[in-house]
C-alpha positions as CSV (number, residue, x, y, z in Angstrom):
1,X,-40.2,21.9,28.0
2,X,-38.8,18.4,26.6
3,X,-38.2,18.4,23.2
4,X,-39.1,15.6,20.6
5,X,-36.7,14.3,17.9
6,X,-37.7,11.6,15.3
7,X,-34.7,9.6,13.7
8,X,-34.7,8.0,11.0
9,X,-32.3,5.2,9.5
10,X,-32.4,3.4,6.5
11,X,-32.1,0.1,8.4
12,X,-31.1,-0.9,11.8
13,X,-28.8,-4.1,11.0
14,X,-25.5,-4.3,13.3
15,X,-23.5,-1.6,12.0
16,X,-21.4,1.3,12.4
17,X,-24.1,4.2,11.9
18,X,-26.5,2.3,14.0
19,X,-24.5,1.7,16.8
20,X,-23.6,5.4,16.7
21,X,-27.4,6.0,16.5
22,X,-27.8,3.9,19.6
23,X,-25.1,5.4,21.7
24,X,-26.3,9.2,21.2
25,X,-29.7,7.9,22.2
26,X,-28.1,6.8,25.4
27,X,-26.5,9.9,26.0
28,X,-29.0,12.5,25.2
29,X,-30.4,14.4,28.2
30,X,-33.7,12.4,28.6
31,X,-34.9,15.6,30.2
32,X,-34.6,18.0,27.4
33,X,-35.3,15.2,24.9
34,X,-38.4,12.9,23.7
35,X,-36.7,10.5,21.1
36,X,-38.5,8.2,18.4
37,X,-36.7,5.7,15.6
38,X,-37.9,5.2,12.5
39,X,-36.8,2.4,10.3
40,X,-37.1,2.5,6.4
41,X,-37.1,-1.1,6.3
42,X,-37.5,-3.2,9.1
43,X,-36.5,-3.3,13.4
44,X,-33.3,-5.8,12.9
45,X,-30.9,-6.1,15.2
46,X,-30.4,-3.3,16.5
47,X,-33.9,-1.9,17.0
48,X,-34.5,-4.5,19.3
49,X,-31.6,-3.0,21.2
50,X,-32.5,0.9,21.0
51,X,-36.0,-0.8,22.3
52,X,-34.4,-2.1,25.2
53,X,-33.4,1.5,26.3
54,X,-37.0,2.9,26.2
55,X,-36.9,4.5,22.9
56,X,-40.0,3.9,20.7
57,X,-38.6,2.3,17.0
58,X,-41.4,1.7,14.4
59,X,-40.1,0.1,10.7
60,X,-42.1,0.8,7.5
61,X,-41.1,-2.0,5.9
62,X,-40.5,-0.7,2.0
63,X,-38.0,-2.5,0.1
64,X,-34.3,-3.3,0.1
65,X,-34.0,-0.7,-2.9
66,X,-36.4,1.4,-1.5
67,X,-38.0,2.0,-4.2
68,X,-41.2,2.7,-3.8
69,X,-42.5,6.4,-4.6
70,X,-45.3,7.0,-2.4
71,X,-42.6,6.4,0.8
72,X,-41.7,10.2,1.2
73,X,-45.6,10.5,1.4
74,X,-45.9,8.1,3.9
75,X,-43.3,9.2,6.3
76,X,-44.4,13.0,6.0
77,X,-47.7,11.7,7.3
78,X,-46.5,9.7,9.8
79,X,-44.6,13.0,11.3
80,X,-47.5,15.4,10.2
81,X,-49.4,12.8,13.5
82,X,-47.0,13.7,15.6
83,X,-44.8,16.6,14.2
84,X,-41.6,16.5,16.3
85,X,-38.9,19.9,16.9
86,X,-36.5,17.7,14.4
87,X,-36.1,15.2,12.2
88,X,-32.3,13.5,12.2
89,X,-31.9,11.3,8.8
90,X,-28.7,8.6,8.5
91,X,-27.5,7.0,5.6
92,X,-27.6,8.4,2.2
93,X,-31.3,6.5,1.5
94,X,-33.1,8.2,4.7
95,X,-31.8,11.5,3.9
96,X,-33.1,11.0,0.3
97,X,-36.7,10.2,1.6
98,X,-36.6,11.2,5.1
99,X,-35.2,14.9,3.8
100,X,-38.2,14.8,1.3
101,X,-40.8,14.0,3.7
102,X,-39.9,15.9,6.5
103,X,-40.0,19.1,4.5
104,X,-43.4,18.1,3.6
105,X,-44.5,17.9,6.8
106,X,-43.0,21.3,7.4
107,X,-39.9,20.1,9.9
108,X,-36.8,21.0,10.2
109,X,-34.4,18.3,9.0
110,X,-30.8,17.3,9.4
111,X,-29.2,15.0,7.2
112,X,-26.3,12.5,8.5
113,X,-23.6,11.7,6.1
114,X,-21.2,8.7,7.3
115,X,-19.2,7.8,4.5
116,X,-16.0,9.1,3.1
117,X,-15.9,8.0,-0.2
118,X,-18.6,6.3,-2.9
119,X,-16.0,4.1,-5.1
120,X,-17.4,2.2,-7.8
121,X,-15.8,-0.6,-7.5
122,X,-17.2,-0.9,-3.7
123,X,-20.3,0.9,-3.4
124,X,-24.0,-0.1,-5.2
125,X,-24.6,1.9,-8.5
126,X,-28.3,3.0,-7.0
127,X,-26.1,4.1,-3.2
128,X,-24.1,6.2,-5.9
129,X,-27.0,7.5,-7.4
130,X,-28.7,8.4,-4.8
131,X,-25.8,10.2,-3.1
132,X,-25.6,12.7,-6.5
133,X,-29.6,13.1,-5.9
134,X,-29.0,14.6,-2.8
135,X,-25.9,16.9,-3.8
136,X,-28.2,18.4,-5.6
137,X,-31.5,18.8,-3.0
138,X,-28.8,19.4,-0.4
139,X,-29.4,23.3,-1.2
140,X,-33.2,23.1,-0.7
141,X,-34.3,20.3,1.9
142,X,-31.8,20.1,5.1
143,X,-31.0,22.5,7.3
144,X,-27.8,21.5,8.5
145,X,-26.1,18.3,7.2
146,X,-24.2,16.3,9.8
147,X,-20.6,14.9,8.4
148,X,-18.9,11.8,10.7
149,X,-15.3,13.1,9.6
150,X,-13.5,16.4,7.7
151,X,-13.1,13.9,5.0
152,X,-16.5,13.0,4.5
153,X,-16.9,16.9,4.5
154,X,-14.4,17.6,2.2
155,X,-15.9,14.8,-0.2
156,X,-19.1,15.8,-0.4
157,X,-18.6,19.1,-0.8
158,X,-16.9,18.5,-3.8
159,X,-19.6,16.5,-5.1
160,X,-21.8,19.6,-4.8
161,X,-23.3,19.3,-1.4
162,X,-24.1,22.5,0.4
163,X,-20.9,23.5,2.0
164,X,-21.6,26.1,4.1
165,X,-24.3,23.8,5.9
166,X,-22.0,21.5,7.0
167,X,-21.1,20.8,10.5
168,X,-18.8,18.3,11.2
169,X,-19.3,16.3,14.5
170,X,-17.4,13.0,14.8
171,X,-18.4,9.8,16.2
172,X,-18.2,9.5,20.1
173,X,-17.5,6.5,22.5
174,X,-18.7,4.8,26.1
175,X,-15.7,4.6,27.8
176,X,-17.1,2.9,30.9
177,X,-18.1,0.1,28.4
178,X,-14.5,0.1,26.8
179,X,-11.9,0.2,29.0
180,X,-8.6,-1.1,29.8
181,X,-9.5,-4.9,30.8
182,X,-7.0,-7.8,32.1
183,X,-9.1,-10.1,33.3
184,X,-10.8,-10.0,29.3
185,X,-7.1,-10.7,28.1
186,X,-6.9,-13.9,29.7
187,X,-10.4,-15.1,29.6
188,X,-10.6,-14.7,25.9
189,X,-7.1,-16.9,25.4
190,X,-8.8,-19.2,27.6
191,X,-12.1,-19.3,25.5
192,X,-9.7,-19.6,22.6
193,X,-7.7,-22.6,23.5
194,X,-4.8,-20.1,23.9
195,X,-2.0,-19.8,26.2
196,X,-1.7,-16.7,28.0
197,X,0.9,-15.0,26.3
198,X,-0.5,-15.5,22.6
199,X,0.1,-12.2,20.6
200,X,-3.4,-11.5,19.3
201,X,-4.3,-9.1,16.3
202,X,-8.1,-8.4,16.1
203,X,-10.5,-7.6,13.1
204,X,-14.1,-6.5,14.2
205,X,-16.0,-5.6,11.5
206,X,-19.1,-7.1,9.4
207,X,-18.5,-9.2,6.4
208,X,-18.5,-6.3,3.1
209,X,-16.3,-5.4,0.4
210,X,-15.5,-1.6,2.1
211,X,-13.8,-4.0,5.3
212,X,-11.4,-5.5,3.0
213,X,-11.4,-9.2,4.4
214,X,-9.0,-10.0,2.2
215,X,-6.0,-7.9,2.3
216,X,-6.4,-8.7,6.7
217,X,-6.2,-12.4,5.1
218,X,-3.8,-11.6,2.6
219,X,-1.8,-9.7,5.7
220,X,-2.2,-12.4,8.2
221,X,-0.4,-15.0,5.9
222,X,2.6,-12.4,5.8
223,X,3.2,-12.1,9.5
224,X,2.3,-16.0,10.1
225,X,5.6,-16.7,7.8
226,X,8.2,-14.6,10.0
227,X,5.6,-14.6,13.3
228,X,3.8,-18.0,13.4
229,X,2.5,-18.0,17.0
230,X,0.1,-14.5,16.6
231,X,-3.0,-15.8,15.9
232,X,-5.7,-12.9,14.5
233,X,-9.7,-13.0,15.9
234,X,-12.5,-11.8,13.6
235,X,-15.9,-11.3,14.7
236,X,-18.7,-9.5,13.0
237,X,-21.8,-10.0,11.0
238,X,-20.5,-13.2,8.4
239,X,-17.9,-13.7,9.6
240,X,-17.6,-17.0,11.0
241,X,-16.6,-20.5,9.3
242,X,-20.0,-20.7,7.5
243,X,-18.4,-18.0,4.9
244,X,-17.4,-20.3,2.1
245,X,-15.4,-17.1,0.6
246,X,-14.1,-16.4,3.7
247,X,-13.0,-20.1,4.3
248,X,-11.4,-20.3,0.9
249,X,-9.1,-17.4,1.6
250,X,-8.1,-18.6,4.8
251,X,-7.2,-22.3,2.9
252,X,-5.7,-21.0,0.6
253,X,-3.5,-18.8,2.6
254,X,-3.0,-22.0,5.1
255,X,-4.0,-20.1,7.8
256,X,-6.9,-21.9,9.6
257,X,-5.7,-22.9,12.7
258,X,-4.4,-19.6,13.6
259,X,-7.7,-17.3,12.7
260,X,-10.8,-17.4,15.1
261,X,-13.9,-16.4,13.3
262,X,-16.2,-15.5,15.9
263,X,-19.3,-14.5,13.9
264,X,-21.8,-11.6,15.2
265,X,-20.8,-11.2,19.5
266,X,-22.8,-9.6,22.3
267,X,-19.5,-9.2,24.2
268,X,-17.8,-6.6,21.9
269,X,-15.8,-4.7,24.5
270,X,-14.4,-7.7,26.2
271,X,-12.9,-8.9,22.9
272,X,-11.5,-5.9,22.3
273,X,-9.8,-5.3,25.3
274,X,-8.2,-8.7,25.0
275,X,-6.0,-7.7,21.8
276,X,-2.8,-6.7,21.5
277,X,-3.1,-4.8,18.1
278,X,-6.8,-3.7,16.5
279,X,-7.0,-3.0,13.2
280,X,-9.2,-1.9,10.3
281,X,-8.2,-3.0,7.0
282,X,-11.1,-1.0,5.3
283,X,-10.5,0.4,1.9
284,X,-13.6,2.7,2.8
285,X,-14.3,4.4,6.1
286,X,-16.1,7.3,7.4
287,X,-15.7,7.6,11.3
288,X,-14.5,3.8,12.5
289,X,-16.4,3.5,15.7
290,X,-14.2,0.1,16.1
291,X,-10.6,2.3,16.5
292,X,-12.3,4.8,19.1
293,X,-13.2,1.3,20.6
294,X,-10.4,-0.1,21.0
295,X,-8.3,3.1,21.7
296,X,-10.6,3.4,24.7
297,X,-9.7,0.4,25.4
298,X,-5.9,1.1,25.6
299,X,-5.2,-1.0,22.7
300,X,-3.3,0.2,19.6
301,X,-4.8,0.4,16.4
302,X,-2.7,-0.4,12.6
303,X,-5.5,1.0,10.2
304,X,-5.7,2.1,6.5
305,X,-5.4,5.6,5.6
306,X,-8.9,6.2,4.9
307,X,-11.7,8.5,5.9
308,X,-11.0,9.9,9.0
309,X,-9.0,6.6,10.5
310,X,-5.7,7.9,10.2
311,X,-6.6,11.0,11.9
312,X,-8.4,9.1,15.0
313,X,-5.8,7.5,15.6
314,X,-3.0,10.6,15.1
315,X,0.4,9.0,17.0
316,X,-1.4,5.9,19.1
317,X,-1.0,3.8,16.2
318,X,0.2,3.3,12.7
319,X,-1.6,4.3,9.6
320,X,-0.8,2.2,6.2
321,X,-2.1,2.8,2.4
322,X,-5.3,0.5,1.6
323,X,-5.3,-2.3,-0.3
324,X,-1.4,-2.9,1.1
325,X,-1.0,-6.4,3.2
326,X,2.4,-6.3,3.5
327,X,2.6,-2.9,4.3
328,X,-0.3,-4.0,6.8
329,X,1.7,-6.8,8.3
330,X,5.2,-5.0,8.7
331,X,2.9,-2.8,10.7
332,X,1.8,-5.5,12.8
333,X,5.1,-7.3,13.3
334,X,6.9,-3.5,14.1
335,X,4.3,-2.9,17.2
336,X,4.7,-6.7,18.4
337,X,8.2,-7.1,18.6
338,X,8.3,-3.4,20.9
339,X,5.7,-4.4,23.4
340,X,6.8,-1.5,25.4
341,X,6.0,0.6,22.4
342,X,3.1,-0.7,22.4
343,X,2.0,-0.2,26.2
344,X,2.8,2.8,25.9
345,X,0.6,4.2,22.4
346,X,-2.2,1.9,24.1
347,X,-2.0,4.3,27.6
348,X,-1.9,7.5,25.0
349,X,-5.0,6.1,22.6
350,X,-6.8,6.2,26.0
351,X,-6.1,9.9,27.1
352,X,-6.6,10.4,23.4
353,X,-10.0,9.5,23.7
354,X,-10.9,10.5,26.9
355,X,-10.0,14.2,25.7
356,X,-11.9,14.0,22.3
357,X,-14.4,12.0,21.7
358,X,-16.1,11.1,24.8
359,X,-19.9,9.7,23.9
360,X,-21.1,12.6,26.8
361,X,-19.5,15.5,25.3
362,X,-20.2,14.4,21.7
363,X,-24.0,14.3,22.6
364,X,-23.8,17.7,23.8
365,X,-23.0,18.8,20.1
366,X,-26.1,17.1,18.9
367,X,-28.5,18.9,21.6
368,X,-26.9,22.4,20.7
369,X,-27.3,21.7,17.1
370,X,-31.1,20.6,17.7
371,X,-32.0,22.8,19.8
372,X,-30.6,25.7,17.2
373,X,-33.1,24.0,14.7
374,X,-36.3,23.3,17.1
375,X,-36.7,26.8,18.6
C-alpha cells in the first residue's frame, strides 16, 4: 500500500534545504510514497518547482516571524483532514510548529536540522531562540530528528537536543544533472566575454551574512594582485550588480571587471561545470549542497572549515579557516598553478561522490527511516 508523507518547510525560497527537499521528492519511490508540501509562509520559488514534479504544495501564509499562536492549531487540523503515515519538518521554525502540531494530530513526526552552528553575530536572535525551544521539546515531540552533518549532530546535542534520537543522514546529489561538462566550459567563457583558457573560480550561493561575500571579495582582490587574468563568477539570490553593498566591495577592492555577478540562474549545473575551482567561503554551513555539486561535477572545491564542508570534500580539495581571505586565496592560486593537480582531485571528487552521496541511495535512507515510523 503507498504510503503518504506530508512535508513541511518554513519557506520555499531558493535555498540549500529546499533544494535538498526538492531532490528527495524526486527520488522517493513514487510507488511506496504519496508526498504533500506544506509551506509556513508562502509557495516562492521553489514551490513552483516541486509543483512542476506532481507533488501537491499548499502555503499558509503566517508571517515572516511566524508568530502567530493559533498556527500549530491550524496545521494540526490541516493533517487531522488528511492524517498522513509521517510528518517530515525542515528548518528550526517548522519543527517548532510543525513538531507541535503534528503531535496534536497524533502523527509521527521527524524534525530536520540543517545547520551547524547558531552564532550570534550571524544568526537572528528569534532563529536562536527558537532553536533552545526545541532542545528542550526535542525529548517529548519528534520521533527521530534528522541531522544534515555529524557536526550539526554534535552541536545540537550539546545544546540539549535528544541525542539518542538522532540519525544523521547527509545531503545527497543528481549526478546525471551534475556532471563532468566541456562543452559548458567553453560556452560560459563565451557568454562571459572570455577567452577560452580564462582560469575561473566560482561562488554559488545566495546573498547572506552565513556565505561570507566578503572574505570571497576580500580573497579575490589577493589572487588578482599576483594572478590578474582569473576572473571569479557569482550567481545566487542578490547577487548581481543591483547589490549596492555588494558593488561597494567589489569598488573598493578594484575588482569589477574581473567578477561576473550573475544573479539567481536556472542553469546551475552548467555553470558549475564550467569552473576551474568552486568554493564556499561560508563562515556557517550545515551540509553544502553547492560542494557535492560541483564535486559531481569533477570540479575541485577550496572551502571553509565549517559544518560538514571540510569533511565532503576529505582529499579532493583544500579546506581553509573562516573568515581567512588570504588563506582563501593561497588556496586558490596553489590549485591553479598545478592544473594537473587539479584534474586529478576533480576526477577523485567525482568517484567521491558517486560512492557516497548519490541522491538514489540517500533517498533510500529516508524511506527506511519513514517507513520505521509509519508502520
Amino acid at each position: 500500500m503507498k504510503r503518504r508523507i506530508v512535508h513541511v518547510i518554513t519557506g520555499l525560497p531558493v535555498g540549500g534545504s529546499q533544494m535538498m527537499l526538492l531532490k528527495l521528492l524526486i527520488a522517493m519511490d513514487p510507488e511506496s510514497w504519496e508526498a504533500e508540501v506544506i509551506s509556513l509562509r508562502d509557495i516562492g520559488v521553489m514551490g513552483e518547482r516541486i509543483r512542476a514534479t506532481g507533488v501537491d504544495v499548499r502555503a499558509l501564509g503566517m508571517r515572516e516571524h511566524l508568530g502567530d499562536i493559533s498556527a500549530p492549531g491550524k496545521l494540526a487540523k490541516t493533517l487531522r483532514e488528511r492524517p498522513p503515515h509521517v510528518v517530515q519538518t525542515w528548518l528550526y521554525h517548522a519543527d517548532l510548529i510543525g513538531g507541535i502540531a503534528a503531535w496534536r494530530a497524533a502523527v509521527p513526526v521527524i524534525w530536520g536540522i540543517r545547520q551547524s552552528n547558531l552564532s550570534p553575530q550571524d544568526t537572528r536572535r528569534s532563529t536562536i531562540w527558537i532553536a533552545k525551544l526545541c532542545a528542550r521539546l526535542s525529548h517529548r515531540i519528534p520521533r527521530r530528528i534528522v541531522c544534515c552533518s555529524e557536526a550539526a549532530r554534535r552541536f545540537h546535542t550539546a545544546m540539549g537536543y535528544a541525542g539518542e534520537k538522532i540519525v544523521v543522514i547527509p545531503n545527497g546529489f543528481d549526478l546525471r544533472s551534475f556532471h563532468p561538462d566541456p562543452e559548458a566550459r567553453q560556452s560560459v567563457r563565451r557568454e562571459l566575454g572570455l577567452t577560452p583558457s580564462t582560469p575561473l573560480v566560482g561562488l554559488v550561493a545566495r546573498f547572506d551574512t552565513e556565505k561570507d561575500h566578503r572574505t570571497f571579495v576580500q580573497a579575490a582582490a589577493r589572487l588578482h594582485a599576483v594572478m590578474p587574468e582569473v576572473h571569479f563568477l557569482l550567481c545566487g539570490q542578490d547577487v548581481d550588480p543591483k547589490n549596492p553593498l555588494l558593488a561597494a566591495w567589489l569598488a573598493s577592492a578594484g575588482i569589477q571587471s574581473r567578477c561576473h555577478l550573475l544573479g539567481p540562474r536556472d542553469d546551475v549545473p552548467r555553470l558549475t561545470a564550467a569552473l576551474d575551482i568552486a568554493t564556499s567561503s561560508s563562515c556557517g554551513e550545515g551540509f553544502p549542497n553547492v560542494i557535492g555539486e560541483a564535486m559531481a561535477s569533477s570540479v575541485p572545491c577550496v572551502v571553509t572549515d565549517v559544518g560538514e564542508s571540510a569533511a565532503i570534500v576529505g582529499d579532493t580539495g583544500r579546506a581553509v579557516p573562516a573568515k581567512d581571505p588570504t588563506a582563501l586565496a593561497d588556496a586558490w592560486r596553489a590549485l591553479l598553478e598545478a592544473p594537473g593537480t587539479r584534474e586529478h582531485l576533480g576526477a577523485a571528487a567525482r568517484r567521491r561522490v558517486e560512492s557516497e552521496f548519490d541522491i538514489t541511495v540517500i533517498a533510500n535512507r529516508y524511506s527506511t527511516l519513514y517507513g520505521e515510523l509509519g508502520e
